[in-house]
C-alpha positions as CSV (number, residue, x, y, z in Angstrom):
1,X,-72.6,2.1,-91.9
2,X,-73.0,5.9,-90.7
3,X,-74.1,4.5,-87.3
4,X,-70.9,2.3,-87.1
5,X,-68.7,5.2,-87.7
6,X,-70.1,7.3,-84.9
7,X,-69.8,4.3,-83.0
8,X,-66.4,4.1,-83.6
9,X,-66.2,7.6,-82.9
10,X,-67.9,7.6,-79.4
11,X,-65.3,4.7,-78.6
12,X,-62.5,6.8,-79.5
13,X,-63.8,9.7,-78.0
14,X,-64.3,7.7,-74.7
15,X,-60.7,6.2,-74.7
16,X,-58.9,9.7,-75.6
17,X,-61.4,11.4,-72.6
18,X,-60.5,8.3,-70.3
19,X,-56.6,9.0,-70.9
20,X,-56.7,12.6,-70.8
21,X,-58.2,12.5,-67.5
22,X,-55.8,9.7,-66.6
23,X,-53.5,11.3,-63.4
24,X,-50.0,11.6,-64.5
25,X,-48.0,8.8,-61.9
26,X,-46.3,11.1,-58.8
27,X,-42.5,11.2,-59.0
28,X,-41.5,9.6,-55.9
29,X,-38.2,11.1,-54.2
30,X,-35.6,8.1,-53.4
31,X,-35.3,7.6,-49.6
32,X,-33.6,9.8,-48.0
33,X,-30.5,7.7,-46.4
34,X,-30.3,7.3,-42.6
35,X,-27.6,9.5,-41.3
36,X,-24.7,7.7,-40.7
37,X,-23.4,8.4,-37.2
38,X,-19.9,9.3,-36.7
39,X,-17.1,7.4,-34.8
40,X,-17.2,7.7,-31.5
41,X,-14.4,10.6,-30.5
42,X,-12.4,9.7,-27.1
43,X,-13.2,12.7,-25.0
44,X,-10.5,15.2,-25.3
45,X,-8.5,15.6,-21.9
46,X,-8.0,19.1,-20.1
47,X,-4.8,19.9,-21.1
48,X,-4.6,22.1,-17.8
49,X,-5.6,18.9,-15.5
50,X,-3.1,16.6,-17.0
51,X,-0.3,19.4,-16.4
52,X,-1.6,19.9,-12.9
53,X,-1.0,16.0,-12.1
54,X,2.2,16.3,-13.4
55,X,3.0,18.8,-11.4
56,X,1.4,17.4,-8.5
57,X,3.1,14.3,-8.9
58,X,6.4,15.9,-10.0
59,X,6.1,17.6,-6.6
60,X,5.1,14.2,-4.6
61,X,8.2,12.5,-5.8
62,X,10.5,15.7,-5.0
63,X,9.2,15.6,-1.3
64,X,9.3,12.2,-0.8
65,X,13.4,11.8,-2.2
66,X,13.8,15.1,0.3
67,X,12.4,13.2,2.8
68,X,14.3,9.9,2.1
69,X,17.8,12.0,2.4
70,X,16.9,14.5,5.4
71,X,16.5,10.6,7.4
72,X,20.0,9.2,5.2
73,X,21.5,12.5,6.2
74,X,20.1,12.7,10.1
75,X,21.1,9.0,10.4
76,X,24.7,10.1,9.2
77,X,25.1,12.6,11.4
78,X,24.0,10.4,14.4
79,X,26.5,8.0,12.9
80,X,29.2,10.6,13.3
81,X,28.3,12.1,16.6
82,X,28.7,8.2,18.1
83,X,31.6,7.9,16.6
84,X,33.0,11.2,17.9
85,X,31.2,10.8,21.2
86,X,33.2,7.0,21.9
87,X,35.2,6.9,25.2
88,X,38.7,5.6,25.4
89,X,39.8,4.0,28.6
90,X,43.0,3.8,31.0
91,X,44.5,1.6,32.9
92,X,44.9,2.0,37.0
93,X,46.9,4.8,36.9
94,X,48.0,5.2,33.8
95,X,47.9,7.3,30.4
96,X,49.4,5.2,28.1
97,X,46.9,4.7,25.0
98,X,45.9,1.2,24.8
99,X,45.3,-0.7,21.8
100,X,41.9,-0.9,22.3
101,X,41.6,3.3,22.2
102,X,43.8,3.2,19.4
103,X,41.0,1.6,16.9
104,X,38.4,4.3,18.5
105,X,40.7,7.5,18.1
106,X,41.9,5.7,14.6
107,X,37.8,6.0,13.6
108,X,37.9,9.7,15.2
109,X,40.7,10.9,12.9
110,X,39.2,9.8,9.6
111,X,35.8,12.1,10.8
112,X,37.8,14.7,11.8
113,X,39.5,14.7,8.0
114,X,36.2,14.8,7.1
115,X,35.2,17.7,8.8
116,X,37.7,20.2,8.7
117,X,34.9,22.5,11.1
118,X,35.0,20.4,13.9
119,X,36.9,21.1,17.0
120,X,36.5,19.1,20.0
121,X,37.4,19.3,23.7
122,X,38.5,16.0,25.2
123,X,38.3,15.5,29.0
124,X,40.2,13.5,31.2
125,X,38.4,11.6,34.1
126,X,39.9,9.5,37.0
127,X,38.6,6.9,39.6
128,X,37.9,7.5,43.0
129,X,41.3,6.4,44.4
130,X,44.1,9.1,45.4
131,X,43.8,12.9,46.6
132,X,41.7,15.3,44.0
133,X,45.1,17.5,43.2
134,X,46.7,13.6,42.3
135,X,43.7,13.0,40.0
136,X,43.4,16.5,38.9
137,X,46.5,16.3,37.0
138,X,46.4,12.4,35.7
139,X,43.3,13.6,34.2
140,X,45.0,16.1,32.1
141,X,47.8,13.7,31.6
142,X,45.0,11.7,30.0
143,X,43.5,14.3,27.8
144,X,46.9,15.6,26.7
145,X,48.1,12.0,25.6
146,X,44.4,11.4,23.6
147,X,45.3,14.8,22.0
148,X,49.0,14.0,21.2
149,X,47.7,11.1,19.6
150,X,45.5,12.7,17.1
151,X,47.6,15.5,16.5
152,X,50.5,12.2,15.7
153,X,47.9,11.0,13.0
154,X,47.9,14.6,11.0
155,X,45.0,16.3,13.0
156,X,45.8,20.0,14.1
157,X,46.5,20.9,17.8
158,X,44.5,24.0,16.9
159,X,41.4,21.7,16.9
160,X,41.3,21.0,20.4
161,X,41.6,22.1,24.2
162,X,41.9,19.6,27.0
163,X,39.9,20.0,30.3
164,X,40.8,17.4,33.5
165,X,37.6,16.5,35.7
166,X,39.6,14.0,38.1
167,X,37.4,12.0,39.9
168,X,34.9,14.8,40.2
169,X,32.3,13.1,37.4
170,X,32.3,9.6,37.6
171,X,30.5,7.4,35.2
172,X,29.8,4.8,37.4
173,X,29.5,5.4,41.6
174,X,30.3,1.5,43.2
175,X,33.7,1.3,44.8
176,X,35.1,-1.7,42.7
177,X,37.0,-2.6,39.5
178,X,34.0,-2.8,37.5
179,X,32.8,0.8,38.6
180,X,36.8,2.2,39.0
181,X,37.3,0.9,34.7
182,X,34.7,2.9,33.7
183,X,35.6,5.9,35.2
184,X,39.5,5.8,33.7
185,X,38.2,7.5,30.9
186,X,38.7,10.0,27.9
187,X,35.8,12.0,26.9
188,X,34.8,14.4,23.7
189,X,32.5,17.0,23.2
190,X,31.9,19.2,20.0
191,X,32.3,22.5,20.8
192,X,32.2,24.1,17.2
193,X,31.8,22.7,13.7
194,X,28.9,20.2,14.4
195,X,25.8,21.4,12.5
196,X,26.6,19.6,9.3
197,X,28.4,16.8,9.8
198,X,29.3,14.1,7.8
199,X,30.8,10.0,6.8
200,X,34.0,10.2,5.0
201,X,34.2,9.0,2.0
């Protein structure tokens, strides 16, 4: 009986040494999560570049409009020197206006309007037939009617002077109608008022 109880004893004594030397479980952490990686950011723009395109662009489109009416504008002008520049034409002898000149002086009188700067000289020409002193004056007789005619159609005297050349500059040199037509003539020439000229409107 005594030799049960230590028996029990020992057993106990094993099972109490057995747990006390038992290791305590480790506390294991929970997992750490992954780090979750932001959204992707759209890369911020230089402020300064996108101004500068603007700019540069701004500029581009500036020049190129400039450009666009420096050739509408030179392409005016050109339109209006032509029209200022066209002859009119006489008949053998002659100063009378002819209805043909009329339409080209008509043209002339609406650019003059337009052009309040502009004065002109008109010169008179002949053909090669009769003495110079003859031509001389039907020259001037020529120039003076052209002028008479725009000054008829509101334009001021003041805005021209008349100049004869006779037969002294012909247009064309043969000795036949064909040559003697084109040299019956009325010319014009700008002489002030004819840096900025324009259409009218």
């Amino acid at each position: 009986m005594l030799a049960s109880r230590h028996s029990i004893a020992a057993i106990a004594l094993t099972l109490f040494a057995v747990s006390a030397c038992k290791k305590k479980p480790e506390i294991v952490p929970p997992p750490t999560p992954a780090p979750v990686a932001p959204a992707p950011v759209a890369p911020r723009l230089n402020q300064d570049s996108i101004e500068a395109a603007r700019r540069a662009a701004d500029a581009a489109a500036r020049a190129a409009a400039d450009a666009a009416d420096a050739r509408r504008r030179s392409a005016e002008m050109e339109s209006v020197r032509s029209a200022i520049a066209a002859k009119v034409y006489f008949d053998y002898d002659k100063d009378d206006i002819r209805d043909d000149a009329k339409a080209t002086l008509d043209a002339k009188v609406g650019i003059l309007n337009a052009n309040t700067a502009v004065r002109l000289r008109i010169a008179g020409h002949t053909d090669s037939r009769g003495s110079d002193e003859y031509n001389l004056a039907l020259g001037q007789r020529r120039a003076a009617a052209v002028q008479r005619y725009l000054v008829g159609r509101g334009v001021s005297a003041s805005r021209f002077e008349t100049v004869s050349f006779g037969k002294e500059r012909p247009a064309s040199q043969g000795e036949n109608e064909s040559s003697w037509s084109q040299n019956r003539r009325g010319e014009f020439e700008i002489i002030a008022g004819g840096d900025n000229l324009r259409m009218p409107r």
